[in-house]
DONUZA-950542 format. One record per residue (C-alpha): residue number from 1; x, y, z; residue in three letters. Coordinates in steps of 0.1 Angstrom, whole numbers. Layout:
// DONUZA-950542
<pt num="NUM" px="X" py="Y" pz="Z" residu="ALA"/>
...
This chain:
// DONUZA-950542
<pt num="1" px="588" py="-441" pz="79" residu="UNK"/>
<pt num="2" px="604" py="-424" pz="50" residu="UNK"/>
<pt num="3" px="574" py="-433" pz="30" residu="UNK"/>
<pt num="4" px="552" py="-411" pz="56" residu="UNK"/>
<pt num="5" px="575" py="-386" pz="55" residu="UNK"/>
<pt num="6" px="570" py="-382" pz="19" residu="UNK"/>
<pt num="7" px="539" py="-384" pz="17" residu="UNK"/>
<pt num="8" px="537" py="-352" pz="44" residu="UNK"/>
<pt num="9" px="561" py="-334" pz="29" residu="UNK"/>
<pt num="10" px="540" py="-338" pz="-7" residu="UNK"/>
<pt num="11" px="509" py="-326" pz="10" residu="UNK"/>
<pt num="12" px="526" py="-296" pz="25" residu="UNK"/>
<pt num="13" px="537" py="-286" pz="-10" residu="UNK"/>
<pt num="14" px="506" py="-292" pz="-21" residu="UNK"/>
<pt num="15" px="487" py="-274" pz="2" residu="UNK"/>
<pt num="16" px="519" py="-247" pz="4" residu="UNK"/>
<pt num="17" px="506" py="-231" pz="-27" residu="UNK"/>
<pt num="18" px="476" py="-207" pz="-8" residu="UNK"/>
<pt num="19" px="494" py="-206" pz="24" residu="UNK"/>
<pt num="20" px="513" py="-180" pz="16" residu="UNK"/>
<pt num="21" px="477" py="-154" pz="7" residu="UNK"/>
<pt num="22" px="464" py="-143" pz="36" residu="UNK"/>
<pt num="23" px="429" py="-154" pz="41" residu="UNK"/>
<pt num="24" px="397" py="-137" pz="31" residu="UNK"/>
<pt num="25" px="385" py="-118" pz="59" residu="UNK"/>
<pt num="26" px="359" py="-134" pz="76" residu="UNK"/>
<pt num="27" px="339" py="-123" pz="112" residu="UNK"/>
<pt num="28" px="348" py="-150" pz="136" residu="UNK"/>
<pt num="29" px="311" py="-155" pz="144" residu="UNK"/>
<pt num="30" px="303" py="-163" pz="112" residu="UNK"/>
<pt num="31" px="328" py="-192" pz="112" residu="UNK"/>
<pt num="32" px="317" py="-226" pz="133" residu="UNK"/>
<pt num="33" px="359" py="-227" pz="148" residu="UNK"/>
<pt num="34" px="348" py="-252" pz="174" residu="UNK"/>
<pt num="35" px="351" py="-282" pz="153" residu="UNK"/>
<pt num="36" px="383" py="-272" pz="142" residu="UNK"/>
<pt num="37" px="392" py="-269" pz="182" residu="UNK"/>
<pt num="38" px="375" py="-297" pz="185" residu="UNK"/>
<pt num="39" px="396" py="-321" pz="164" residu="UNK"/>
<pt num="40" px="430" py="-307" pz="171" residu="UNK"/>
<pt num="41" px="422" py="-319" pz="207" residu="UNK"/>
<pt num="42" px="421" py="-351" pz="200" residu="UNK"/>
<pt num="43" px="456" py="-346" pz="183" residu="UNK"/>
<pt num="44" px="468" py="-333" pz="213" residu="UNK"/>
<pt num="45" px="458" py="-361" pz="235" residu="UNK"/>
<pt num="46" px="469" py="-387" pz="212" residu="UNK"/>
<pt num="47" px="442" py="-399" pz="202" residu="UNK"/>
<pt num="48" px="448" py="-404" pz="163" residu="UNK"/>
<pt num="49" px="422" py="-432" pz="152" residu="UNK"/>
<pt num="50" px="396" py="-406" pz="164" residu="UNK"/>
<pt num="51" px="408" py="-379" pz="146" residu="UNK"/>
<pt num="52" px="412" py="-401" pz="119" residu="UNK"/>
<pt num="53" px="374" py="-413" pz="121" residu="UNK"/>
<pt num="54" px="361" py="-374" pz="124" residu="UNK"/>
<pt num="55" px="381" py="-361" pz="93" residu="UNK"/>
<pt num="56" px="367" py="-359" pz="62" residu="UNK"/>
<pt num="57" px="362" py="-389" pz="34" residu="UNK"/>
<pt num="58" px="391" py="-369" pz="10" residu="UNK"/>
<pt num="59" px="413" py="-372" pz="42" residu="UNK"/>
<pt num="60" px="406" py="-410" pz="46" residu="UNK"/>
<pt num="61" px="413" py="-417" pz="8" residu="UNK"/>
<pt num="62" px="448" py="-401" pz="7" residu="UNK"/>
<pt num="63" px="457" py="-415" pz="39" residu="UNK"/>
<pt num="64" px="449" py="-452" pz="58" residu="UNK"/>
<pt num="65" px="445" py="-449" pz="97" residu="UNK"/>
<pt num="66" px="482" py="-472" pz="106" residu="UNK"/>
<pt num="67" px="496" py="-444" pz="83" residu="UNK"/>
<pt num="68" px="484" py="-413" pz="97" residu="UNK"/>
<pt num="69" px="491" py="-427" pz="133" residu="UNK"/>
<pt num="70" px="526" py="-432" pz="123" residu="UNK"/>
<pt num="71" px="529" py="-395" pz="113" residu="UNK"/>
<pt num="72" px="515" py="-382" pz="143" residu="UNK"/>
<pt num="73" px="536" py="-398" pz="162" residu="UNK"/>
<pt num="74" px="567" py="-391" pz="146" residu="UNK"/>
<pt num="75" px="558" py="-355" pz="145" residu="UNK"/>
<pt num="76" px="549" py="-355" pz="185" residu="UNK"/>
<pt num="77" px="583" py="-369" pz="192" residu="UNK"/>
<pt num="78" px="597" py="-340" pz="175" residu="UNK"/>
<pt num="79" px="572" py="-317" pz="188" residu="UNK"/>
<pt num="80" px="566" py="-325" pz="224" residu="UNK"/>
<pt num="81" px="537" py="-317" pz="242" residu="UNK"/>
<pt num="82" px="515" py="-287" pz="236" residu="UNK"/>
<pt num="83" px="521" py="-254" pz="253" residu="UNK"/>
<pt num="84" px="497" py="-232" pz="237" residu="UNK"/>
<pt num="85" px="476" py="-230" pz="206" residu="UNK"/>
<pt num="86" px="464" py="-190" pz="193" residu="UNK"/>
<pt num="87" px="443" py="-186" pz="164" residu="UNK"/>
<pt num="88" px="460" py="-164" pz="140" residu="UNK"/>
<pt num="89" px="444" py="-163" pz="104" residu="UNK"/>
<pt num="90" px="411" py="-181" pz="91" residu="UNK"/>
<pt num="91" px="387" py="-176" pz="62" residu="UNK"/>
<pt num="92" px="363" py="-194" pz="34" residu="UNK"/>
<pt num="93" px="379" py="-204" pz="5" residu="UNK"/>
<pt num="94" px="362" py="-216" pz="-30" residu="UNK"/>
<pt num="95" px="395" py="-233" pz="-41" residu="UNK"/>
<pt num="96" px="424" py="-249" pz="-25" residu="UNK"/>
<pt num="97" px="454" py="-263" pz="-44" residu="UNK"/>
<pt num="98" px="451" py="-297" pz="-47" residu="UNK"/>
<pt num="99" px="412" py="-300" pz="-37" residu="UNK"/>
<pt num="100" px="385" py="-303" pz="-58" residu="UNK"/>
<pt num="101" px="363" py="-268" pz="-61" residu="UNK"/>
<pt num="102" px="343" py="-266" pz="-30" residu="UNK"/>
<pt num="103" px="336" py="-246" pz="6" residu="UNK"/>
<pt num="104" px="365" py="-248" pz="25" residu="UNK"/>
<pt num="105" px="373" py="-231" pz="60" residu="UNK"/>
<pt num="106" px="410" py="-226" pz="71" residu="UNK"/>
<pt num="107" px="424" py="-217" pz="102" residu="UNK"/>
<pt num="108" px="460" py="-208" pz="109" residu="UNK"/>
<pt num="109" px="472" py="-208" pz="143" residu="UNK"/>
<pt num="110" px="505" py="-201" pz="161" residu="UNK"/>
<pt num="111" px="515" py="-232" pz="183" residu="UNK"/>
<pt num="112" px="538" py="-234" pz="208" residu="UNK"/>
<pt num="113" px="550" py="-269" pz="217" residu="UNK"/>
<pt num="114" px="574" py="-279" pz="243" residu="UNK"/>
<pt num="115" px="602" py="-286" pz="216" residu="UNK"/>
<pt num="116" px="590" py="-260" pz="189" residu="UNK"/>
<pt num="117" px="568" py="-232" pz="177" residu="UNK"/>
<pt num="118" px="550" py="-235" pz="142" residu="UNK"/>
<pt num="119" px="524" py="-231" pz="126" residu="UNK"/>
<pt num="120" px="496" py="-254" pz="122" residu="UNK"/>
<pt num="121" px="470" py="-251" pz="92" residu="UNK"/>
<pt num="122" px="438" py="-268" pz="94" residu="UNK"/>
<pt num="123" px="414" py="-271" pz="66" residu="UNK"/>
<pt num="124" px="381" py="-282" pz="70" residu="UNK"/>
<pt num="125" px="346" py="-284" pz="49" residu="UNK"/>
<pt num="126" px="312" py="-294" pz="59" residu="UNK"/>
<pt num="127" px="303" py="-329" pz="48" residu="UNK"/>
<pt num="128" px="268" py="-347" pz="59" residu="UNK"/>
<pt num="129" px="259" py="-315" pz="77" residu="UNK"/>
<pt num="130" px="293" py="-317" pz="99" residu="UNK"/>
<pt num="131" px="329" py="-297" pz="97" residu="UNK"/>
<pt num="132" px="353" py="-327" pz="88" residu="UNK"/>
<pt num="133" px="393" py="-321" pz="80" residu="UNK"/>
<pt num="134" px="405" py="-319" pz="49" residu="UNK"/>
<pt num="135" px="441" py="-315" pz="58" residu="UNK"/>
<pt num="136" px="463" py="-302" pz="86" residu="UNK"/>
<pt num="137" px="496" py="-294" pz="81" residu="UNK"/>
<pt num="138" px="528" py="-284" pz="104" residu="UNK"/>
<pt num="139" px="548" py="-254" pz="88" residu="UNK"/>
């Protein structure tokens, strides 16, 4: 377990780098956000494999299915159930820390769990004509 930790807390400082800009302002309607709904419901229902399966082919190289089961269910231990979810930043970016060059959408939203409220980041690109994650990070 202390192995996915790491390896969560090393994506977070990865990704941490562009957290901290605030987004480039884009019209919601000109961003697809129902994929990124989409995949955080399976999240939120437990469903990990599947979220697994729908995120993108960078996602699945960095991290095996057992493992990121393991770390989803260590975080919704901590977490507890979802209470509400609120989209509060998104934009296109170009580059990403740790990502090679490419189109990227990120969404911030505020969550409120039963245990907690955080952040959630979700980064997603468009990959054989679909939005597939990236990453997702808890802050």
């Amino acid at each position: 377990m202390r192995v996915l930790a790491k390896l969560l807390l090393i994506v977070c400082c990865v990704c941490g780098a562009f957290c901290t800009q605030v987004y480039a302002q884009t019209k919601p309607q000109q961003m697809d956000i129902e994929p990124a709904y989409a995949w955080l419901e399976l999240i939120d229902r437990g469903r990990y494999f599947q979220s697994w399966q729908y995120a993108s082919d960078h996602f699945k190289q960095n991290i095996d299915a057992s493992q990121w089961n393991d770390v989803l269910v260590g975080a919704k231990a901590s977490l507890g159930d979802l209470v509400s979810r609120e989209l509060s930043g998104y934009g296109v970016r170009d580059t990403v820390a740790g990502l090679p060059k490419g189109n990227y959408m990120v969404f911030q939203f505020k969550s409120e769990f039963t245990h907690k409220t955080l952040n959630e980041l979700l980064i997603m690109t468009r990959e054989n004509n679909e939005l597939k994650t990236v990453a997702y990070l808890i802050q």
